[in-house]
C-alpha positions in Angstrom: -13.6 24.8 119.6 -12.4 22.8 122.7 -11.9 19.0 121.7 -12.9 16.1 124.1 -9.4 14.0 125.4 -10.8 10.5 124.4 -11.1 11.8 120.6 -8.2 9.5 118.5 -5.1 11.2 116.2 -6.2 11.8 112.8 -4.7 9.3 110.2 -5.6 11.1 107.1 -6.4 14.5 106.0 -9.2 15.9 103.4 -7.4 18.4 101.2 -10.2 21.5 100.6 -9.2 22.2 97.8 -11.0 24.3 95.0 -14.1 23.0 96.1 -16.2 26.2 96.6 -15.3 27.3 93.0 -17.4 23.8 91.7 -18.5 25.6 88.3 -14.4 26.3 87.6 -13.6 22.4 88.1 -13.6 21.8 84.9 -11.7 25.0 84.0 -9.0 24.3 86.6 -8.4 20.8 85.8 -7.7 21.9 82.0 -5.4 24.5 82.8 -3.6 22.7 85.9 -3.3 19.3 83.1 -1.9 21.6 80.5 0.4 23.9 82.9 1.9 20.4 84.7 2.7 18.7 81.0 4.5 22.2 79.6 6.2 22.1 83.4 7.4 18.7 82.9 8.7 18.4 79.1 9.6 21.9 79.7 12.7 21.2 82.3 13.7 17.8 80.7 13.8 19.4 77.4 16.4 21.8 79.5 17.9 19.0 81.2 18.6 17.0 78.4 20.2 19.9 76.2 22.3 20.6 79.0 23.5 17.1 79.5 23.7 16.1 75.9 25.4 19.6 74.2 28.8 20.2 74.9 28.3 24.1 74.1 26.1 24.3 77.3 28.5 22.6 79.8 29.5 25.9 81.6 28.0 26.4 85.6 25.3 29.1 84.4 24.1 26.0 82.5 24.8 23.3 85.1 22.9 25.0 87.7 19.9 25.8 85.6 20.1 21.8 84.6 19.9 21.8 88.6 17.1 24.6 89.3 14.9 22.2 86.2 15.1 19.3 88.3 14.1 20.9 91.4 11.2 22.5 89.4 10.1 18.6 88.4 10.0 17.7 92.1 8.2 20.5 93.3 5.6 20.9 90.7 5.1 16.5 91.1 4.9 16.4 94.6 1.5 18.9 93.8 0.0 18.8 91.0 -0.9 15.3 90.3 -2.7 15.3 93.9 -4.4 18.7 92.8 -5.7 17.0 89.9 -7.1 14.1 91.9 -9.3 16.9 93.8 -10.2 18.1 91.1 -12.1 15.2 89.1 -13.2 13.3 92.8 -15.7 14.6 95.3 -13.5 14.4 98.1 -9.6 14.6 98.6 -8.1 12.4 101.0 -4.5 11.8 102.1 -2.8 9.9 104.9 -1.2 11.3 107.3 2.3 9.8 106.0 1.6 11.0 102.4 0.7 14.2 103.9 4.7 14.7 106.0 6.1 13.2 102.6 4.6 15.9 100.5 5.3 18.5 102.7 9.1 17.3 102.6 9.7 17.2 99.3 7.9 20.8 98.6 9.6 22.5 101.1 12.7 20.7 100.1 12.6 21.9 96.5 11.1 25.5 97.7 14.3 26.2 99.6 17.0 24.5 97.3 15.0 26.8 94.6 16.1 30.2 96.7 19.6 28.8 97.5 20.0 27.9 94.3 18.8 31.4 92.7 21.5 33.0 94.8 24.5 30.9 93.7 23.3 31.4 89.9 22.9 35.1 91.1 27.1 35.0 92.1 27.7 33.2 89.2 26.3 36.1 87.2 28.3 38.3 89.3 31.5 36.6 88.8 31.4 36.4 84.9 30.3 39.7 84.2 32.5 41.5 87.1 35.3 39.4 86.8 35.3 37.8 83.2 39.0 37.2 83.6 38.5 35.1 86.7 35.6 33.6 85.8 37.1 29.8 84.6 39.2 29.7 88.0 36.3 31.2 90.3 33.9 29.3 89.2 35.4 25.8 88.8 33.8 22.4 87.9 34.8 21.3 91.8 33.0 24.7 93.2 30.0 24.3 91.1 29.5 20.6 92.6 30.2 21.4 95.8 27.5 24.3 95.2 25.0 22.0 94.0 25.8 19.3 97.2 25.7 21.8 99.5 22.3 23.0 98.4 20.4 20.1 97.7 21.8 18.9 101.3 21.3 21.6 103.2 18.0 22.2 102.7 17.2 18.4 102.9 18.1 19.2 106.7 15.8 22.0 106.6 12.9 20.4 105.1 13.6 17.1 107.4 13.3 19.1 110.5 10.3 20.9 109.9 8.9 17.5 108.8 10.3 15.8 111.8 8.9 18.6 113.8 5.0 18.6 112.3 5.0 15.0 113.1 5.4 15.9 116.9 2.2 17.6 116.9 -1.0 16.0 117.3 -3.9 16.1 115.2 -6.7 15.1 117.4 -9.6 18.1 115.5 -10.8 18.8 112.2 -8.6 17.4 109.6 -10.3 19.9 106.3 -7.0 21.3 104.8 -7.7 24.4 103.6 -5.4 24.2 100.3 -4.6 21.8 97.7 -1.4 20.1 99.2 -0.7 20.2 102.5 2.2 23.0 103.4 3.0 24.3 107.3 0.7 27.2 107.5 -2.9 25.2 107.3 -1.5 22.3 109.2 -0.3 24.1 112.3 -4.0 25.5 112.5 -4.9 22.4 112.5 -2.6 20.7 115.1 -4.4 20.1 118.4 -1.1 20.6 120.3 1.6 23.7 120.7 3.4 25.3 117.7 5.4 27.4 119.1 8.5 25.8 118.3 6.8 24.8 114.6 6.3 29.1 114.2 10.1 30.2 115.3 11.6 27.7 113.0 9.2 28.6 110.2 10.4 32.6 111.2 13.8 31.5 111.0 13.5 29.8 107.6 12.0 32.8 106.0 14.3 34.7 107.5 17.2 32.8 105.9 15.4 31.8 102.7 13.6 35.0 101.7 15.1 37.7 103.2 19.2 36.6 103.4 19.2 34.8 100.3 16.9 38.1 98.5 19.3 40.5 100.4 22.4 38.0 98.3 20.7 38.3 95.8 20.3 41.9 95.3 23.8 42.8 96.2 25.1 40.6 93.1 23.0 42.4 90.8 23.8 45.7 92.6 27.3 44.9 91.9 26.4 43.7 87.9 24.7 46.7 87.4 27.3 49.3 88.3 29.7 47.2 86.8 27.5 47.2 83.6 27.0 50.7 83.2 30.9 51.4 84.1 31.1 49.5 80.4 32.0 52.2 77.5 31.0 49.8 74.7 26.9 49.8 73.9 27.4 46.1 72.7 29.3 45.3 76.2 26.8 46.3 78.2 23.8 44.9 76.1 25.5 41.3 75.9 26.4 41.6 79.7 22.5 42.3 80.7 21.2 39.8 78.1 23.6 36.5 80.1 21.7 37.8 83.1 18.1 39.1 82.2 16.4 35.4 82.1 17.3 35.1 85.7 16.1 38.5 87.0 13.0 37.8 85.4 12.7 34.3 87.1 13.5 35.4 90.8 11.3 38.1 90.3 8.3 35.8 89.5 9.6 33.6 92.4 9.9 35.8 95.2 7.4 38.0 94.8 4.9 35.0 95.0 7.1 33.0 98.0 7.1 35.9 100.1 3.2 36.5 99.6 3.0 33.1 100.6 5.3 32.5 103.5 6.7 35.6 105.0 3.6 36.6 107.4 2.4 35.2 110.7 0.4 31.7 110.5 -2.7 33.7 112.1 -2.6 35.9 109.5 -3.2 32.8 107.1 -5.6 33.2 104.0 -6.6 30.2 102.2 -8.1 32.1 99.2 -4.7 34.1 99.0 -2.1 31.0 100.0 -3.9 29.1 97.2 -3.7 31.7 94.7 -0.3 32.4 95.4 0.9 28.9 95.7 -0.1 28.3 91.9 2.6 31.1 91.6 5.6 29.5 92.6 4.0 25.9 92.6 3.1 25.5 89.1 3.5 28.5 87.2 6.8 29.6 87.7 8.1 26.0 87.0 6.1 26.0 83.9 7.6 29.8 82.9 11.0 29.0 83.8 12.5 26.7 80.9 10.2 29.2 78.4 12.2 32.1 80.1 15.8 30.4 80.0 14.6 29.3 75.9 13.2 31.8 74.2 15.6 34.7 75.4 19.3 32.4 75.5 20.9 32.3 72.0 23.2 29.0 73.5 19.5 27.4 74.3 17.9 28.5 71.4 21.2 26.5 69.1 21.0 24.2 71.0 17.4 23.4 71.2 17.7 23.7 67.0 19.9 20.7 66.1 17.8 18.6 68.9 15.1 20.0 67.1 15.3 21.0 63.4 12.1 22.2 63.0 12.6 24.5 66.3 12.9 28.4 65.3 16.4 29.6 66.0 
């Protein structure tokens, strides 16, 4: 569709969506309520244990006090709106609100990768070098792990904010989603993406497939470290400290990638909505179950914050 050159920039956008599933509204809006409140007592349950019991002030610990608050922000900076679109007949949000919840998605997306990676190492370092592991992995290094994650990819999720607010939206202004995210907005922009779609390449290229390669190197290295164990108890203790966090990047990368890693004109919005709800809202909501129900030093801890909790 060619657009006229008098026609003005948009100033707000009308998020689609779940509107052509009407009959599920009220379906959605239950499960999306009940999924957001187990999300958010979920991760400050976590983050309070971690802060309050000594027994849990180890880095495994501190970064999963870390990887719960980035699961508040991302799940926050969508849901709520979701919910909005789901009990009104139309959507709307500003262009402003729009850039500010792109940033802080995409901001705790990619800290959520980074992050997975350095409590991938961290794996690696205590069960390949249990010895080491006090020295290796000191309280100084685990800061300066944390900084430098929440940093960088506050630079990465500033410049391809600061990038989508070069374009111009002078066309349709229908979002095809429920929050607004790079792949529908660059369809929608009015001017060139090219330089929007390199850096988006060169994101998933470091995000997903560096950070995945990290990733499975650490536990390529855990598992042939594992199975050079002789003691049955060894190994089983040594894949239980690191089973919770398989499980969780497996959820999580296996949805980002259906998500991000493909071209924007091969964009679905049925498929990009489905799989947002993966790493948007129910992978935040599985992770502090994950990290509870199968850690003993959660589980005890959890029980004298909570007598009447199972231990």
């Amino acid at each position: 569709m060619m657009f006229s050159p008098n026609q003005t920039e948009v100033t707000e956008f009308i998020l689609e969506g779940f509107s052509e599933h009407a009959t599920l509204r009220l379906l959605l809006t239950g499960c999306f309520l009940s999924l957001y409140t187990i999300a958010l007592m979920g991760n400050i349950v976590i983050i309070a244990l971690v802060t309050s019991s000594t027994g849990l002030h180890s880095p495994m610990y501190f970064f999963l006090c870390n990887l719960a608050t980035m699961d508040i922000v991302c799940t926050s900076s969508v849901i709520p709106k979701a919910l909005i679109g789901l009990v009104s007949e139309e959507n709307t949000i500003s262009f402003k609100g729009c850039m500010a919840q792109l940033f802080f998605l995409l901001w705790s997306l990619s800290s959520e990768l980074l992050l997975l990676t350095v409590m991938a190492y961290d794996r690696y370092v205590a069960i390949c070098f249990p010895l080491h592991y006090s020295s290796r992995m000191s309280p100084q290094l685990c800061g300066a792990l944390a900084v430098g994650v929440w940093s960088i990819c506050a630079v990465n999720a500033s410049v391809h904010t600061g990038l989508m607010t070069r374009l111009s939206f002078c066309g349709p202004k229908v979002i095809t989603h429920f929050f607004c995210e790079i792949p529908p907005l660059l369809l929608l922009s009015s001017s060139p993406t090219y330089i929007n779609s390199v850096m988006t390449l060169v994101e998933d290229a470091f995000y997903g497939c560096i950070n995945f390669v990290l990733t499975l190197l650490s536990y390529g290295c855990i598992i042939a470290s594992v199975l050079r164990m002789r003691s049955a108890e060894g190994k089983r203790k040594a894949f239980s400290t690191c089973s919770s966090h398989l499980i969780v990047v497996s959820v999580y990368y296996s949805s980002v990638f259906c998500a991000y890693v493909s071209p924007a004109s091969s964009y679905s919005p049925e498929r990009s909505k489905v799989t947002s709800v993966l790493y948007s809202i129910l992978s935040p909501t599985l992770n502090p179950l994950i990290y509870t129900l199968r850690n003993k030093d959660v589980k005890l801890a959890l029980g004298r914050l909570l007598p009447s909790f199972p231990k």
